[in-house]
SETIKE-239725 format. One record per residue: residue number from 1; z, x, y of N, C-alpha, C in turn; residue in one letter. Coordinates in nm, 3 decimals, m for minus. Example, Ala and Ser with C-alpha at 12.3 -4.5 7.8 and 13.67 -1.06 7.14 Angstrom:
<recs>
+-----+---------+---------+---------+---------+---------+---------+---------+---------+---------+------+
|  nr |     n.w |     n.u |     n.v |    ca.w |    ca.u |    ca.v |     c.w |     c.u |     c.v | rest |
+-----+---------+---------+---------+---------+---------+---------+---------+---------+---------+------+
|   1 |   0.780 |   1.319 |  m0.569 |   0.780 |   1.230 |  m0.450 |   0.780 |   1.320 |  m0.330 |    A |
|   2 |   0.708 |   1.285 |  m0.225 |   0.714 |   1.367 |  m0.106 |   0.787 |   1.290 |   0.003 |    S |
+-----+---------+---------+---------+---------+---------+---------+---------+---------+---------+------+
</recs>
This chain:
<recs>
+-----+---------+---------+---------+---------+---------+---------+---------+---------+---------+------+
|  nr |     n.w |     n.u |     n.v |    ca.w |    ca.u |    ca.v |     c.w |     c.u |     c.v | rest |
+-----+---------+---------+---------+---------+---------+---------+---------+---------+---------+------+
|   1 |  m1.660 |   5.312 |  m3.031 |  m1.662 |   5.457 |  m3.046 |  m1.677 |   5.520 |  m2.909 |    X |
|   2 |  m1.564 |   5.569 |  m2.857 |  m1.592 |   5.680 |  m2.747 |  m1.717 |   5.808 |  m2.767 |    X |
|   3 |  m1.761 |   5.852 |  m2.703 |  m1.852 |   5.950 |  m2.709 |  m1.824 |   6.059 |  m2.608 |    X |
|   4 |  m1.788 |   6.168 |  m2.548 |  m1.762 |   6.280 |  m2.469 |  m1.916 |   6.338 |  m2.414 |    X |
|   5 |  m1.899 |   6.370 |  m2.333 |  m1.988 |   6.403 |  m2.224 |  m2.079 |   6.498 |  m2.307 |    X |
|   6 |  m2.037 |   6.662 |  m2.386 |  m2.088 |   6.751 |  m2.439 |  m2.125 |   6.675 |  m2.556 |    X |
|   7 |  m2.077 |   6.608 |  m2.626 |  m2.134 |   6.579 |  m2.756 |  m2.274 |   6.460 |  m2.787 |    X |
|   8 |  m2.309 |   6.586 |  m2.872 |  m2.462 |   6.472 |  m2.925 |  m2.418 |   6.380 |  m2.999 |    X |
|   9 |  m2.588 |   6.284 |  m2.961 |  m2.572 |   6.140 |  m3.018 |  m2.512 |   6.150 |  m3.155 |    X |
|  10 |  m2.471 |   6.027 |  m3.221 |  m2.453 |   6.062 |  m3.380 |  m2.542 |   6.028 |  m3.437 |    X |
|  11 |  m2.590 |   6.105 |  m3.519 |  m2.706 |   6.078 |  m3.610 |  m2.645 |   5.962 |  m3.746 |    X |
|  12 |  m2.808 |   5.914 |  m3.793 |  m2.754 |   5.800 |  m3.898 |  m2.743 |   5.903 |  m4.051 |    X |
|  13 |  m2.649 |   5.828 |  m4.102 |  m2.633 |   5.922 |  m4.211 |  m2.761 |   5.839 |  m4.303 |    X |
|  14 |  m2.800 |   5.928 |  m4.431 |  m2.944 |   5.926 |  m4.533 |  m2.889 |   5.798 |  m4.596 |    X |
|  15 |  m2.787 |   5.735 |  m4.603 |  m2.751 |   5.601 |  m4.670 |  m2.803 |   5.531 |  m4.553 |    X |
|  16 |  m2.731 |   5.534 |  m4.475 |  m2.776 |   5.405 |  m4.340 |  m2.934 |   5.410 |  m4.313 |    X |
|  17 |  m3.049 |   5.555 |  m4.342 |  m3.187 |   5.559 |  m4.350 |  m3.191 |   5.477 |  m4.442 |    X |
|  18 |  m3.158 |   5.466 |  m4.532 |  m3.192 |   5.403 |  m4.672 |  m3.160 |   5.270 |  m4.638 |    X |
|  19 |  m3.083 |   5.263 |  m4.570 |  m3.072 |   5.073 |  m4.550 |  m3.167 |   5.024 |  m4.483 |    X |
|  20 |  m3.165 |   5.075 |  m4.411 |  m3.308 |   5.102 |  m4.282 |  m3.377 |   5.060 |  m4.336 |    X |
|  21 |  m3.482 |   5.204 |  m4.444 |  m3.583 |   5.170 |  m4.491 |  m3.622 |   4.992 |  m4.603 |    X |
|  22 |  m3.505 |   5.021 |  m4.710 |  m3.482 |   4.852 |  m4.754 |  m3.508 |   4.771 |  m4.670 |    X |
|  23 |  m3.439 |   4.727 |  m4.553 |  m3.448 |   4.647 |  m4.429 |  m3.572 |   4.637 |  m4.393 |    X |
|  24 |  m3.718 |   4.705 |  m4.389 |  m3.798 |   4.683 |  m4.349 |  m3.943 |   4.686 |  m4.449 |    X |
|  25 |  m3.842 |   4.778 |  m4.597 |  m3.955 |   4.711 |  m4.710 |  m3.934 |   4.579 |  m4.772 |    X |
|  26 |  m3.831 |   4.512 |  m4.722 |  m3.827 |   4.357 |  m4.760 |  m3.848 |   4.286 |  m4.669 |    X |
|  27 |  m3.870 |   4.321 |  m4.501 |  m3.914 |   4.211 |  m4.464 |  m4.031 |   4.136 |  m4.455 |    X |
|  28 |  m4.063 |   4.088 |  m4.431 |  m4.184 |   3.978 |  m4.421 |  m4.267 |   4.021 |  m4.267 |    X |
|  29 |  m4.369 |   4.114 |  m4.293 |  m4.416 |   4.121 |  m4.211 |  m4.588 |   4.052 |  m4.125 |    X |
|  30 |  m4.598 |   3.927 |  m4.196 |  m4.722 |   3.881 |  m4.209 |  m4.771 |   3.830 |  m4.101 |    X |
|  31 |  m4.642 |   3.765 |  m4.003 |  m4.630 |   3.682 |  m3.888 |  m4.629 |   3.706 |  m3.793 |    X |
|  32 |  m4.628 |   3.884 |  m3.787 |  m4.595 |   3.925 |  m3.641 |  m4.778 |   4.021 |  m3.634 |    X |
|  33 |  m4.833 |   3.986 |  m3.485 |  m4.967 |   4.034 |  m3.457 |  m4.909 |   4.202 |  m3.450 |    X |
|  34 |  m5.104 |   4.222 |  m3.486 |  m5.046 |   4.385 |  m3.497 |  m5.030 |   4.441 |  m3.409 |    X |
|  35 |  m5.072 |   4.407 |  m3.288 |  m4.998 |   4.506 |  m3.150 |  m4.862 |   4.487 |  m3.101 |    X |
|  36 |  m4.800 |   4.355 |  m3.172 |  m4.654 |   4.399 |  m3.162 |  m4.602 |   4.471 |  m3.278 |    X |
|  37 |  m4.661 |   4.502 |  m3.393 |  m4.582 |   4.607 |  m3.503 |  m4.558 |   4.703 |  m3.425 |    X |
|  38 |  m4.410 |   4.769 |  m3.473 |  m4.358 |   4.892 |  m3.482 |  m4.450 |   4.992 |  m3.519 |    X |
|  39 |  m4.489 |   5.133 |  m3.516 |  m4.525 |   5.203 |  m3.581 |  m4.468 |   5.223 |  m3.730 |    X |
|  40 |  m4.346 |   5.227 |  m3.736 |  m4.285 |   5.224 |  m3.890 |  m4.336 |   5.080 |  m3.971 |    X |
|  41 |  m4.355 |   4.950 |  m3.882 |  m4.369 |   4.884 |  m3.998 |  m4.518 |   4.856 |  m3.985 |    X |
|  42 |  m4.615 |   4.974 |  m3.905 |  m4.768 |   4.989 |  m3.972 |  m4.758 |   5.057 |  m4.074 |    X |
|  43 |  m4.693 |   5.142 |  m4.021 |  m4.666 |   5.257 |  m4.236 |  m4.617 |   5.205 |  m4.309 |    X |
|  44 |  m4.554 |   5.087 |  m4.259 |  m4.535 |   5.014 |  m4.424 |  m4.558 |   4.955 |  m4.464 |    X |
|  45 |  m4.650 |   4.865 |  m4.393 |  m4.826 |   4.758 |  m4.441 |  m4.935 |   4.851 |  m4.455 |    X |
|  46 |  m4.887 |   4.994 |  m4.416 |  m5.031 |   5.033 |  m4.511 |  m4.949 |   5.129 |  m4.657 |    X |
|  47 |  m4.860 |   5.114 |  m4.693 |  m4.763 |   5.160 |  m4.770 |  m4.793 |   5.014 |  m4.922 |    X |
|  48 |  m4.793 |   4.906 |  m4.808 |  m4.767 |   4.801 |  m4.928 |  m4.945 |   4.796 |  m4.967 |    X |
|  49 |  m5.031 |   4.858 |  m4.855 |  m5.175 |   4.814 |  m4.915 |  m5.196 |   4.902 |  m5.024 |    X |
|  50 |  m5.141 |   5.017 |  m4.961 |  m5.223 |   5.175 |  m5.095 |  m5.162 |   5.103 |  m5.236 |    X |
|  51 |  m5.002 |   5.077 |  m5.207 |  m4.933 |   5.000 |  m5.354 |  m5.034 |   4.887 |  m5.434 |    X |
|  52 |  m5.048 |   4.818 |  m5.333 |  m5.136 |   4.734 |  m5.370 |  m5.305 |   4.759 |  m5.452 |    X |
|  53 |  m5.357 |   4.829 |  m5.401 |  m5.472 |   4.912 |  m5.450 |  m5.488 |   4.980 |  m5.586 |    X |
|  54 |  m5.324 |   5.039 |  m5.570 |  m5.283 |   5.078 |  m5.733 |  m5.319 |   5.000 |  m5.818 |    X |
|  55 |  m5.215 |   4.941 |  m5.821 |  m5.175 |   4.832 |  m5.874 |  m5.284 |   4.764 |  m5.965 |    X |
|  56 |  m5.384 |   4.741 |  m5.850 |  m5.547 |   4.651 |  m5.953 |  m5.631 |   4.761 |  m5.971 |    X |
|  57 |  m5.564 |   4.871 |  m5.984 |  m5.674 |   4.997 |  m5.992 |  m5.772 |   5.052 |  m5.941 |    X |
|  58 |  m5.793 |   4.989 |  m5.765 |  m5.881 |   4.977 |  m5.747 |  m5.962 |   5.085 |  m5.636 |    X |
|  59 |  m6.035 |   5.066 |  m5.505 |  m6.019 |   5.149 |  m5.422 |  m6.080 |   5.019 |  m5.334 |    X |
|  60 |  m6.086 |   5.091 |  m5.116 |  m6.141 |   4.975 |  m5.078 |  m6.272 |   5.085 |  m5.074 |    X |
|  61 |  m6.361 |   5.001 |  m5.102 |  m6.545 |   5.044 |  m5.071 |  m6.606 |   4.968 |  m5.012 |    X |
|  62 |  m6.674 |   5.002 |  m4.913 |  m6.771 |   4.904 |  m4.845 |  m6.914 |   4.839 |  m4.952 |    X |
|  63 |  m6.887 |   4.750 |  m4.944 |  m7.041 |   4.636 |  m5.027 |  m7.134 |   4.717 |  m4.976 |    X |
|  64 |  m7.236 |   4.708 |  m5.123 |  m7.325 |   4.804 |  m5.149 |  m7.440 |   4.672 |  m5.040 |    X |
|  65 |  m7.538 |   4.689 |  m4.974 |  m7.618 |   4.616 |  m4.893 |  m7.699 |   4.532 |  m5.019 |    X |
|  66 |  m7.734 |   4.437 |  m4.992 |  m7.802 |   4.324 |  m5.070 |  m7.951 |   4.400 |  m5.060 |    X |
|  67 |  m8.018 |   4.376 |  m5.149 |  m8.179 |   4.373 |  m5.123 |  m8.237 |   4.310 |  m5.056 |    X |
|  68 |  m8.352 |   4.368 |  m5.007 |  m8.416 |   4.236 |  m4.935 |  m8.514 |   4.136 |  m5.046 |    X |
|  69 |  m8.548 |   3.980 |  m4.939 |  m8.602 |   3.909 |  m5.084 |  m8.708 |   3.983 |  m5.003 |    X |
|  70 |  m8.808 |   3.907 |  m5.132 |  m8.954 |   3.978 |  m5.087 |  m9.053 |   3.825 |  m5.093 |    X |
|  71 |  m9.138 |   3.793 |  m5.062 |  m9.191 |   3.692 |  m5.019 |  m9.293 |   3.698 |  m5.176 |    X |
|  72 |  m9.286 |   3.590 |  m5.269 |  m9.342 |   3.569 |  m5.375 |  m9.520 |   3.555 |  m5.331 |    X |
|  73 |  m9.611 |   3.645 |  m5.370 |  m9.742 |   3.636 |  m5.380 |  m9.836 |   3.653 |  m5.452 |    X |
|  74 |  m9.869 |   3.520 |  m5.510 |  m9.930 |   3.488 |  m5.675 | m10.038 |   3.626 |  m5.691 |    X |
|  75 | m10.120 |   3.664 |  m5.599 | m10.233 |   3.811 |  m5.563 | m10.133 |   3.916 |  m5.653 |    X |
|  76 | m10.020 |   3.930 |  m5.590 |  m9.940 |   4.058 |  m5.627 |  m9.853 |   4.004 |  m5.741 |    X |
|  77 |  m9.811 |   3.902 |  m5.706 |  m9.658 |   3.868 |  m5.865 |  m9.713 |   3.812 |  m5.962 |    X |
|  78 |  m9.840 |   3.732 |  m5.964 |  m9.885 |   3.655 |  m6.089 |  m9.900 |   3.733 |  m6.205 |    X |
|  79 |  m9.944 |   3.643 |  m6.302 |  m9.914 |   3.695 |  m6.435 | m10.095 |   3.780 |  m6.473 |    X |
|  80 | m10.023 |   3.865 |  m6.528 | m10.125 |   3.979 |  m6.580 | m10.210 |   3.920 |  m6.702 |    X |
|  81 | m10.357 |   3.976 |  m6.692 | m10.421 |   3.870 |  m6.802 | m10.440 |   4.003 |  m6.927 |    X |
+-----+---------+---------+---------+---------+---------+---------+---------+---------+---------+------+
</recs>
């Protein structure tokens, strides 16, 4: 494709976006570290997490903190007469 000096780039037409987008909601993105992701394919590992979240109905929440134990002392825990 020739291109002329005055004329703008060609834009992709909304089908070729759409291939695009397919193209990168099927690939396999598990293998590549996250500072080499694309920005588009962080939005679309966090695209597949929110899906995912649906999905088991769930939400992410941080764990509620454990109790502390408490040190068993027959004075205080024994049995009441």
């Amino acid at each position: 494709m020739i291109r002329h000096a005055g004329s703008p780039p060609k834009r992709s037409r909304p089908q070729e976006e759409s291939l695009q987008m397919d193209d990168i909601r099927n690939r396999d993105l598990s293998g590549i570290p996250d500072e080499d992701l694309s920005p588009a394919e962080k939005r679309e590992l966090q695209r597949r997490f929110n899906e995912f979240l649906t999905a088991i109905g769930g939400t992410l929440k941080k764990a509620k903190p454990k109790k502390k134990a408490v040190k068993w002392d027959p004075a205080v825990h024994g049995r009441k007469h």
